[in-house]
N, C-alpha and C positions, 0 to 999 in steps of 0.2 A: 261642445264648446272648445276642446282641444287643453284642458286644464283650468290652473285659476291665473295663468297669465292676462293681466290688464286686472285682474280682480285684486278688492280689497278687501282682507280682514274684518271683521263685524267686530271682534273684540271690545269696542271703544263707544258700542253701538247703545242706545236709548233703547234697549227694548224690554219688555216685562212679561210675567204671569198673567194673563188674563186681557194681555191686549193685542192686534191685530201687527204684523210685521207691515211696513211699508212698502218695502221692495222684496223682490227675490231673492232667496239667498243659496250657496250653492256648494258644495264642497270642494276642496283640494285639487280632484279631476274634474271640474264644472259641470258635475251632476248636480240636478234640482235637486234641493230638501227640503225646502218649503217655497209657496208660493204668494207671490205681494196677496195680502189682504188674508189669509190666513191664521188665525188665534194659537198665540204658545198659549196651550193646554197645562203646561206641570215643570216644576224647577229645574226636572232633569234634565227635559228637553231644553232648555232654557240655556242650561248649562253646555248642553252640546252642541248648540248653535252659538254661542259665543265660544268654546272651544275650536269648533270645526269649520265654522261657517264665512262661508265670501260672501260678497255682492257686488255688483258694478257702482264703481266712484261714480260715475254720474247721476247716478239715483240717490244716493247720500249726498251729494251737492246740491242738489236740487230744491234744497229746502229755504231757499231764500224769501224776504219779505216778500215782496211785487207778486211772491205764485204760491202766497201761502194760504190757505183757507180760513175762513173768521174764525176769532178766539174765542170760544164759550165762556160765557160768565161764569166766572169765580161760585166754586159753592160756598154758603155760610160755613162758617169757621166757630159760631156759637157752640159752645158746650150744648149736648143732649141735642143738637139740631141733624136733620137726615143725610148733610154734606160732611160731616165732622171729623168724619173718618181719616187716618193720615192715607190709605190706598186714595179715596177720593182726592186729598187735595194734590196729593204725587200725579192726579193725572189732569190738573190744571196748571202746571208749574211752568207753560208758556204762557206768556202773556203781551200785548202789546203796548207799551208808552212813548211819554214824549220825552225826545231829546231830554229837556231841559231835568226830567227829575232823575237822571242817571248819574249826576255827577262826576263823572269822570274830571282825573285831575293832570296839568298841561304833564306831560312826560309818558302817558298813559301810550301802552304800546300797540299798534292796529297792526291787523293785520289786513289787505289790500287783493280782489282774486279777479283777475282780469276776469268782466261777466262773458265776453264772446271767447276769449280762451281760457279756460280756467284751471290748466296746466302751469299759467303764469301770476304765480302771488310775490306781493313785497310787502316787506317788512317794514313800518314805517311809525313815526313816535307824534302823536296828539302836539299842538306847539302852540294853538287857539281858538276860538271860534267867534262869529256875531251873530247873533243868534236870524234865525228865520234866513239868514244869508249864505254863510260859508263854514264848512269847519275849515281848519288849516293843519296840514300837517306837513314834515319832513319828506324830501323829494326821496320819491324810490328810486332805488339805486341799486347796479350789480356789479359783484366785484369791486365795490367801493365808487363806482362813479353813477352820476346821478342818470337814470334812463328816459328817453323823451314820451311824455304822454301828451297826446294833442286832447286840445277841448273838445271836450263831450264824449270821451272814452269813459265805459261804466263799468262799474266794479260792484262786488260784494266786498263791503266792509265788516269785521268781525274785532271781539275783543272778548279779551276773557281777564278784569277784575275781578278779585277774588272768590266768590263761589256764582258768580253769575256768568254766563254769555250772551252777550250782546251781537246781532246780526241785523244789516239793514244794506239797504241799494241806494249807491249817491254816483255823480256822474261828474268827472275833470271841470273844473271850470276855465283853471289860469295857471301856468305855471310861472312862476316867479324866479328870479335867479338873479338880481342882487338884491342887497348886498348877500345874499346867501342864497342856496337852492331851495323853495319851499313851494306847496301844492295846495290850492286853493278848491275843495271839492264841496258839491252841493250840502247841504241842512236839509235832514230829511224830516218828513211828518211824523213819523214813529221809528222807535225801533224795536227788534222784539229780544221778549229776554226769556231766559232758562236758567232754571238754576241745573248746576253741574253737580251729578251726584258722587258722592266719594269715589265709589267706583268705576268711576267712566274710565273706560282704558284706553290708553295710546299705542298702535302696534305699531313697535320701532325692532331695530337691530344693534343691542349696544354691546360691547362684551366687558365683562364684571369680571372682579376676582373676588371670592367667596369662601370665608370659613367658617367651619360649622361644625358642633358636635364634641364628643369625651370621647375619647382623645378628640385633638382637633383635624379635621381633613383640611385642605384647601384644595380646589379648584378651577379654572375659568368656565364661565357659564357666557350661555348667549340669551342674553332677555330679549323677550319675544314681545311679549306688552305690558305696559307699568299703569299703573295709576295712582295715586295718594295715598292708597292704602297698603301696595301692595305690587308683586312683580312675578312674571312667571320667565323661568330661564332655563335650557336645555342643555343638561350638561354630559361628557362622554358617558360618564358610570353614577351609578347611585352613589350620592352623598348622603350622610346623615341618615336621620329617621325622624318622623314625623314627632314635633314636638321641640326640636333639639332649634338650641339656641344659635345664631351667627352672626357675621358679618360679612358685608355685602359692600364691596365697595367700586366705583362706574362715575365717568367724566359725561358729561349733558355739557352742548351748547342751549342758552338761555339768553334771547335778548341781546345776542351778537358776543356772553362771553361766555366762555370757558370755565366749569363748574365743578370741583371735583365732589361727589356724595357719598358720605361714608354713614350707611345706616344700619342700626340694629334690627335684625331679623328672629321670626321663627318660621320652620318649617312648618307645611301645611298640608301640602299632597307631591304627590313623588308617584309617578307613573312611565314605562315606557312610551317612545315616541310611536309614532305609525308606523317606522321602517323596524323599530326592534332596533335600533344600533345606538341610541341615546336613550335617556333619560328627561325626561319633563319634571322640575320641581317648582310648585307653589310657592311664595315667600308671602309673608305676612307683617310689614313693617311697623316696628315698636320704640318706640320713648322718640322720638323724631323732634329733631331739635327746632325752633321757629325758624329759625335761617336756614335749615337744610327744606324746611317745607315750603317756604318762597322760592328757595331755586326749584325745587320739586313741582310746585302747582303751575311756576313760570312755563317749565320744560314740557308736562301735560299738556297744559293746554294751548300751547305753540303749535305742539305737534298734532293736536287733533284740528290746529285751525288750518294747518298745511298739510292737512294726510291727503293724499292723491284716491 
């Protein structure tokens, strides 16, 4: 396959102990390691295919409403009943509803992925809806100026309010433009939703500055994937030792602003890279303030609604 060029990181990926992978997944130089429909057997492996593993963005986009397969019923949730387990209901936690009980509130931020090229998404903010008719939102726009969508261009629409994601297929209706620019797209029958679990990780490129440790070091680190809970970042030399306390501080665009996050960390694991010339360390983020965790969950799930 000539490497993992056009490939994307799994890091960020749904997948578990004892369930089947969806797609292929592939290492660094685009050799197979496992193949679509195959069972992670045991944690390690688990852990190495989220450490090491690609697959092609189009097989992870693909998972939109319109080509998804039916939703199995909800197992009982009764105490002492044969679904009760939490592994059981963690592997019902897609589900499909209607519009109306999602509540989403006017300001809500969508995100927009052109369905025939889907290299093209916009960023765009909820402004209202009538129900069974239209939602309305903020015209996309690049570079600050609004871009022309004709009627009946269709998109996957995605959101991520607080620990759910929301994904569903609606198609232009009208664009509008006075007295302002706004977009008039379909009201769909359902949409489906997911709960996001702490760990989902976003594989981004951010660079940090980091200290850590008695005495203290400081260093720049390059984070490789974040999540809510936590951040992995590859730094020249080993810093610290597993346990030692720091700070970790890195700017995110969120929602079009400018974020700077200064979080408390510990150390967790500290390993050489593949080349030997770096270092790989674990962070494990602590006492997290509520305003650094709303730019924090904004920035997640932005990026895993836009990872390519």
């Amino acid at each position: 396959m000539g490497g993992a060029s056009g490939l994307m990181p799994i890091k960020h990926a749904e997948i578990s102990v004892g369930q089947t992978v969806p797609w292929a997944i592939y290492d660094e130089q685009g050799h197979l390691l496992m193949a679509s429909g195959v069972k992670v057997e045991s944690q390690h492996q688990l852990d190495g295919l989220l450490e090491h593993g690609y697959c092609n963005p189009d097989a992870m986009w693909d998972t939109i409403p319109s080509k998804m397969a039916p939703i199995s019923k909800p197992v009982s949730s009764q105490p002492g009943s044969p679904g009760s387990s939490s592994s059981q209901q963690d592997a019902h936690k897609d589900v499909l509803m209607e519009l109306d009980s999602v509540r989403w509130n006017v300001g809500e931020i969508l995100y927009l992925q052109v369905h025939d090229h889907t290299a093209v998404r916009y960023t765009v903010k909820l402004i209202g809806f009538v129900k069974n008719m239209s939602i309305m939102v903020t015209a996309p726009t690049v570079d600050g100026k609004a871009v022309i969508i004709r009627d009946g261009q269709t998109f996957i629409v995605r959101a991520f309010p607080g620990k759910k994601a929301y994904a569903f297929t609606a198609s232009a209706i009208k664009s509008v433009y006075s007295p302002h620019p706004y977009l008039h797209i379909s009201y769909p029958k359902q949409v489906r939703c997911t709960t996001i679990r702490q760990g989902s990780r976003a594989a981004v490129k951010i660079i940090a500055s980091l200290t850590i440790g008695d005495p203290e070091q400081t260093a720049a680190a390059t984070i490789g994937d974040l999540s809510m809970g936590g951040a992995s970042g590859v730094i020249k030399k080993a810093v610290g030792k597993k346990g030692d306390l720091g700070i970790i501080k890195f700017k995110v665009s969120a929602a079009g602003n400018d974020e700077y996050l200064c979080l408390n960390v510990i150390l967790r694991s500290q390993a050489p890279t593949e080349n030997g010339l770096e270092y790989r360390h674990g962070f494990e983020f602590i006492d997290v303030s509520a305003q650094s965790k709303l730019i924090l969950s904004a920035f997640v799930h932005q990026t895993l609604a836009e990872m390519d």
